[in-house]
N, C-alpha and C positions, 0 to 999 in steps of 0.2 A: 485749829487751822488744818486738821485733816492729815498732819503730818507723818500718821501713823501707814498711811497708803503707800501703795505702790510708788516706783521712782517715778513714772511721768506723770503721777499726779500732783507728787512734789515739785515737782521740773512746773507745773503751769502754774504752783504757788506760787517760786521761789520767781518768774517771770512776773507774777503780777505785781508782787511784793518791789522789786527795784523798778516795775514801770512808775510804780506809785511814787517812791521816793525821787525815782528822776525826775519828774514832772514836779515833784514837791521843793526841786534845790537841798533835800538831806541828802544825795549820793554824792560821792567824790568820786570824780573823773579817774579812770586806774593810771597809774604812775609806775607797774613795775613794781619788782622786790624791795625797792630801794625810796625809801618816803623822802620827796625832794619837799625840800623846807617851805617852799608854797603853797605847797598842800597842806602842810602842816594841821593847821586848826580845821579844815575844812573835813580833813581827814579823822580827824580827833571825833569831830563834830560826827558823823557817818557810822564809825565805831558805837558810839554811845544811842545814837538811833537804833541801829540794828541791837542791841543790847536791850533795850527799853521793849522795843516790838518782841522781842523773844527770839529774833535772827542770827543768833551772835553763837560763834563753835559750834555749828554743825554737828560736827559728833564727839565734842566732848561730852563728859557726864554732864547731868542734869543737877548732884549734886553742886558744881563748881559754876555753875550759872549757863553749862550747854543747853543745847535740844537735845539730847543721850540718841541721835542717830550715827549710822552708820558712815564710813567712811565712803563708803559710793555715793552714800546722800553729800554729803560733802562737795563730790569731784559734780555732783550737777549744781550745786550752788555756786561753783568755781568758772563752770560753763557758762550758764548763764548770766553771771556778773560779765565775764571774757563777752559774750553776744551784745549786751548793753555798753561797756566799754568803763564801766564802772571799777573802783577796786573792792576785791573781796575780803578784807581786812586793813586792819591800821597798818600793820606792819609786817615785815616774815620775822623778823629779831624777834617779837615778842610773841607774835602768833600762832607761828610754827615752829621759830627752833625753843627759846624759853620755853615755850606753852607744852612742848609736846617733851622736853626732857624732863619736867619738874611732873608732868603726868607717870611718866615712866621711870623715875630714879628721887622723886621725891619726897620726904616723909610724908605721914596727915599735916601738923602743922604746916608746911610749906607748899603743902597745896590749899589748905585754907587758907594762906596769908598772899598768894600770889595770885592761884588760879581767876576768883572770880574780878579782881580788882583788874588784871590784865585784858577780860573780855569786857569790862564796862569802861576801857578806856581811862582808869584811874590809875594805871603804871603803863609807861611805855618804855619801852625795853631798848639796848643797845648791845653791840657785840662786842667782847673786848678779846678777840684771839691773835689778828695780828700783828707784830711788831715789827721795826726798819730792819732787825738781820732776822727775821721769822716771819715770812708772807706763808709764800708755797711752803717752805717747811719747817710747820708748824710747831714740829717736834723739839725744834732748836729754840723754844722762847726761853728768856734767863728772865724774866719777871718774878719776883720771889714772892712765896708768903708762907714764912716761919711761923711755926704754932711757939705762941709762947703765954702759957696759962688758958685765960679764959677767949684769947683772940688769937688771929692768924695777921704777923706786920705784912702789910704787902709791899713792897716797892718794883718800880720798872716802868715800863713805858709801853703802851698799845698804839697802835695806826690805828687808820682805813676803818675809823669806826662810826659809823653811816648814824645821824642821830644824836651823837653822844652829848650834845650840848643842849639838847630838850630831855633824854633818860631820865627818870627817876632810878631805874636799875639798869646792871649790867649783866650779860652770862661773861665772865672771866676766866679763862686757863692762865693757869699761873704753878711754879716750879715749886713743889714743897719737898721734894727730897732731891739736894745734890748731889749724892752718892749712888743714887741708883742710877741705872740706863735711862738714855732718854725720855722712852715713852712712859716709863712704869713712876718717873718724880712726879708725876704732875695732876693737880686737883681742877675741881670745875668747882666755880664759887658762882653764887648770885650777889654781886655787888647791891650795896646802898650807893647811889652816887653822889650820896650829899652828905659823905663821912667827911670831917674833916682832912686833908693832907691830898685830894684828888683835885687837877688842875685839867680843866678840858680846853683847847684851844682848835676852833674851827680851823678849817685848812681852802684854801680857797682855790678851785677845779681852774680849769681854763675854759669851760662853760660860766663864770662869774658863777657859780652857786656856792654852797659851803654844807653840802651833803654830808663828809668826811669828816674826819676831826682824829687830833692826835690828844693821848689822855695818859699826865703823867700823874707818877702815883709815889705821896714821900711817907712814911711812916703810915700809913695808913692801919688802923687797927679795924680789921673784918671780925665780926662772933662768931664764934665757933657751926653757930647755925647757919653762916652763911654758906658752907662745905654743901655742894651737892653731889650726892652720890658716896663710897666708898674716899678713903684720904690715902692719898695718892693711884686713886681710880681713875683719874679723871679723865685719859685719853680714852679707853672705851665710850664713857659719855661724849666726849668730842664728836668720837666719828659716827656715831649715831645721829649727832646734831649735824654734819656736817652732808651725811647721807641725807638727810631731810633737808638741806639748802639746796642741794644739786640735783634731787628729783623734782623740783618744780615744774620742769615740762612735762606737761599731760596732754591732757585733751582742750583742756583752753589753753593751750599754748599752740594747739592745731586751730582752733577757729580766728587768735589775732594771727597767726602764721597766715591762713589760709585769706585772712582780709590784706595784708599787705600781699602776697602773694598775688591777688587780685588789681591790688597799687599797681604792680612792677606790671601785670601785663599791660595796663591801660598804656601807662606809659611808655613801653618798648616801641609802638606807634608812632608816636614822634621824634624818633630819637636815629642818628646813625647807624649805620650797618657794624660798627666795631663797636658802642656801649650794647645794640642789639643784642651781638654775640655774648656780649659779658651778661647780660639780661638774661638771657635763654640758661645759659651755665648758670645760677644762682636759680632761677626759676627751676631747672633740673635737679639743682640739690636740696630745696624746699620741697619739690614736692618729696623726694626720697623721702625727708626729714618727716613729712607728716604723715604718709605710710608709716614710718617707721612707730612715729607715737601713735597712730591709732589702733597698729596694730597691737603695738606692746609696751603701751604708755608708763602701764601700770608696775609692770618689772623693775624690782630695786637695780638690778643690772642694767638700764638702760638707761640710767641718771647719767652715770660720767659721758654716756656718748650722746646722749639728748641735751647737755649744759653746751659741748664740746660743738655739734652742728649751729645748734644756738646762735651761739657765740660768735662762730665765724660767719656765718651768714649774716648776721647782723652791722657787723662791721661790713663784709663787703656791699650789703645792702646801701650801707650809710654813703660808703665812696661811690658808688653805681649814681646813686642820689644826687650827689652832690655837683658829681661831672655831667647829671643832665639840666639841673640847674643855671651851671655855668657862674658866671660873676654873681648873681644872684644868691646862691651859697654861702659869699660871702659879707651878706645881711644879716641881723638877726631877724629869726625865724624857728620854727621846728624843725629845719631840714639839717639849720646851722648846729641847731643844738645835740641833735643825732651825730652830727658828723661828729662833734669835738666830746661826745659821750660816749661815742662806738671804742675805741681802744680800752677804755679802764675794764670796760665789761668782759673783756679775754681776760683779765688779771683777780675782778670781784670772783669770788665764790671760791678760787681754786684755780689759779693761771690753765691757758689751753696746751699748756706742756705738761702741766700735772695731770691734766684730763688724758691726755696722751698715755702717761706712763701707767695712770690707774689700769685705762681700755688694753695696753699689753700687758701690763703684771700680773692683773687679778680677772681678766677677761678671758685673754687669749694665751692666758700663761705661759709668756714668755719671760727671758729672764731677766730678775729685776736690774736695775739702772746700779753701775758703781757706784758706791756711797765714798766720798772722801771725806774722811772723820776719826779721829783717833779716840772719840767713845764709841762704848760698848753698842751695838744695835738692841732694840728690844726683841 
């Protein structure tokens, strides 16, 4: 297929390749980081397409069933899915954060046993880090899993786990040393989620969907080979995985930016002189926002503030929306479904306060936030 060319030669493959499957009903319409359960199979289905044609990880190895290209071939397959309005994988759980720790921290066996069945759509992945008193801070999970002989027992409880009730797997943070600091107890496991003693109950949004799921966990006995990484490593792995959920904005995050962006002006036309103003203000800070990613999309440093603009544009995008709608909003619809989707999204990934304290602490090094806490810091 020529893929060994230049990027714009790739760029009119990887174009021709999803005109073909749009037109064919194999692409799924893109949904966002977050696989809404109606997509589900269709999604499934689009996976195992691009698998088949030879489309499938970009630049992962070739031994694990990638293309072995580059990560800039990558960001134009990303584009161009973003240009068609398709999505660019099954999931971020499994295709980016699973997929890209278990590249980077996982033995041979565990990249034979995961990697290629992940890109053929044969495991789909779920995240199991946060818990009811351990959202934003992470570091506070009491989810246990004691090594005892040839397993690790887990018990405790995860949220906010986008998935978990279709998963064959999970990435898990879980506490395996009580005695140390915070950050330094705690492992990164790849769950089986069909061990005995694992209870998943969908959670149900105020959009009617059941995205979410809370997943409890009784005796559960994990193999010692479920351990990824170092034992009691596992926050280094976290935050690697979690740096990779929060640079998601790039440059196709500039071309759907830049097509709503394009919404909002149509719209300001019809609309009062006071949602006008709020139009122009949000239109002002989109464009910032897409300067800013095109300028410096690529910078690990500009994740926390790229998730953070995001975020908040979106939501006020939704309310902008909804009060030009008028009663109409409150139908169902897409405008309806935005609106009642817009707020969890400041909380998914990393609340817009956590994004807050990152872009001061570790940006503009200022000083960190009190901790109130009678353990030790890491």
């Amino acid at each position: 297929m020529g893929k060994d060319g230049t990027l714009e030669a790739f760029r009119i493959e990887c174009a021709h390749f999803i005109s073909v499957a749009k037109e064919s009903g194999e692409a799924c319409p893109a949904y966002g980081a977050i696989l809404p359960p109606v997509f589900h199979q269709d999604a499934m289905r689009w996976q195992r397409y691009c698998y088949d044609s030879g489309w499938a990880g970009v630049h992962w190895p070739t031994d694990h069933g990638g293309m072995g290209l580059s990560k800039d071939h990558s960001v134009v397959w990303h584009e161009e899915c973003a240009k068609a309005e398709i999505a660019p994988y099954l999931n971020l759980q499994g295709l980016v954060l699973a997929g890209e720790a278990i590249m980077r921290c996982g033995t041979p066996e565990q990249k034979k046993v995961f990697l290629r069945p992940t890109l053929k759509n044969e495991i789909l992945w779920c995240q199991l880090f946060s818990e009811p008193g351990a959202g934003s801070d992470l570091a506070g999970l009491q989810s246990s899993a004691i090594l005892d002989g040839d397993y690790f027992v887990l018990n405790g409880q995860k949220v906010w786990s986008s998935n978990a009730q279709f998963a064959q797997f999970g990435i898990l943070m879980a506490r395996t040393d009580f005695q140390a600091s915070k950050h330094k107890g705690i492992s990164f496991f790849l769950l089986d989620m069909n061990l005995p003693g694992i209870e998943v109950r969908p959670l149900k949004q105020m959009t009617g969907d059941h995205e979410f799921c809370e997943v409890f966990f009784d005796d559960v006995l994990m193999p010692k080979n479920a351990l990824l990484g170092d034992l009691h490593g596992g926050w280094s792995v976290a935050m690697t995985v979690l740096e990779d959920e929060r640079s998601g904005a790039g440059s196709a995050d500039v071309i759907s930016l830049s097509r709503r962006l394009q919404s909002m002006t149509s719209n300001a036309k019809e609309t009062d002189s006071l949602t006008r103003q709020s139009l122009t203000s949000l239109l002002s800070r989109g464009r910032s926002l897409q300067s800013l990613l095109e300028g410096r999309g690529s910078d690990p440093m500009m994740a926390p503030i790229a998730k953070l603009l995001n975020t908040e544009i979106g939501y006020d995008e939704a309310q902008i929306e909804s009060r030009i709608l008028g009663p109409l909003s409150m139908l169902n619809s897409d405008a309806t479904d935005r609106l009642l989707y817009s707020p969890g999204m400041r909380i998914a990934g990393g609340s817009s306060e956590i994004q807050r304290n990152i872009i001061g602490e570790r940006i503009l090094g200022l000083p960190r936030e009190p901790q109130i806490s009678n353990s030790p810091e890491a």
